[in-house]
C-alpha positions as CSV (number, residue, x, y, z in Angstrom):
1,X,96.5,116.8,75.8
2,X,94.5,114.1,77.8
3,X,90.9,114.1,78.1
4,X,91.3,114.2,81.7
5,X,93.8,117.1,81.7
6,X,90.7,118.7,80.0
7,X,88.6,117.9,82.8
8,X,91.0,119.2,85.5
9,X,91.8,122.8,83.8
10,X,87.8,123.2,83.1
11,X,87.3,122.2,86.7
12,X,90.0,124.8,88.0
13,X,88.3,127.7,85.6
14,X,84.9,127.0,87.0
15,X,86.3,127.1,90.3
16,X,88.0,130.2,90.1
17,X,84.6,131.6,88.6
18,X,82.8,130.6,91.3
19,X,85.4,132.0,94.1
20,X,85.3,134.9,92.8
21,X,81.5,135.1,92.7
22,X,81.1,134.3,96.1
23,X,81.4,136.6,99.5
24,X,84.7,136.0,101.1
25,X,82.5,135.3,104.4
26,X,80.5,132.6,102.1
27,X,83.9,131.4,101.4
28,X,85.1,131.3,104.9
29,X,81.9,129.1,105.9
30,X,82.6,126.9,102.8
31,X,86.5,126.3,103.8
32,X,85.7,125.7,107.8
33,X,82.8,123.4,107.1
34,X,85.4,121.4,105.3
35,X,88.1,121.7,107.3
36,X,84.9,120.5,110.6
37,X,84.2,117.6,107.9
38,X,87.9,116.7,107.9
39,X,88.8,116.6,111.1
40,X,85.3,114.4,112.4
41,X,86.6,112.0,109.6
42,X,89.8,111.5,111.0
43,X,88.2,111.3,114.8
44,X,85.9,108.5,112.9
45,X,88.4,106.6,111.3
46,X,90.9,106.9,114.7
47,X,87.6,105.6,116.7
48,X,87.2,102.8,114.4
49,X,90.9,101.3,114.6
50,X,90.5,101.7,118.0
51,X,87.4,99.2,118.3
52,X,89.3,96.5,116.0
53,X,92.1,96.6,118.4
54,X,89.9,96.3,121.2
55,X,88.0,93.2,119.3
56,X,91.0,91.5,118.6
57,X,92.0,92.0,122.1
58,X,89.2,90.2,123.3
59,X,89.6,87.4,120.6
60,X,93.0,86.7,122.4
61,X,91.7,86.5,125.7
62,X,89.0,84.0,124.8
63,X,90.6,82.2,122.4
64,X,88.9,80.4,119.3
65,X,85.9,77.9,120.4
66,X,87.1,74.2,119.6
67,X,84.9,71.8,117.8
68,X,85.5,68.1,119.0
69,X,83.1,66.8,116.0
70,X,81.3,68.0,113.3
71,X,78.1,66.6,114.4
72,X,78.6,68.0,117.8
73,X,78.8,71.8,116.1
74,X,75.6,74.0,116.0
75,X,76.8,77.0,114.4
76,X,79.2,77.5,111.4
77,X,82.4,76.5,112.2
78,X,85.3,78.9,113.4
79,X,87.7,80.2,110.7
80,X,86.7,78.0,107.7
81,X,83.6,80.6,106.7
82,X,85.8,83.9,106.8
């Protein structure tokens, strides 16, 4: 056997030891909390592609700014710095 297939059934027994120590109301709070936890993450992450659509949507509508010469430029110059 593995080292990490070790890990995973020690992990399980402790688990199991500590479900069964627990209240099965202590266990309810523990399994909603991560199921609130789960669900704000998924709200985050849908939020999140939602504001880089919205950015790129912009970045259509004004277009990249165009540098006629380099001496002429006072910030970094578009899509070379990344």
């Amino acid at each position: 056997m593995s080292i990490k297939s070790f890990a995973k059934a020690l992990g399980r027994k402790g688990g199991l030891a500590r479900a069964k120590r627990l209240s099965a109301e202590k266990r309810k709070s523990i399994a909603s909390s991560g199921g609130r936890a789960r669900s704000e993450s998924f709200e985050i992450a849908r939020r999140i592609k939602e504001n880089f659509r919205y950015v790129s949507a912009i970045q259509a509508l004004t277009g990249v700014p165009k540098v006629r010469s380099l001496k002429t430029a006072r910030n970094k110059l578009p899509g070379i710095y990344g």
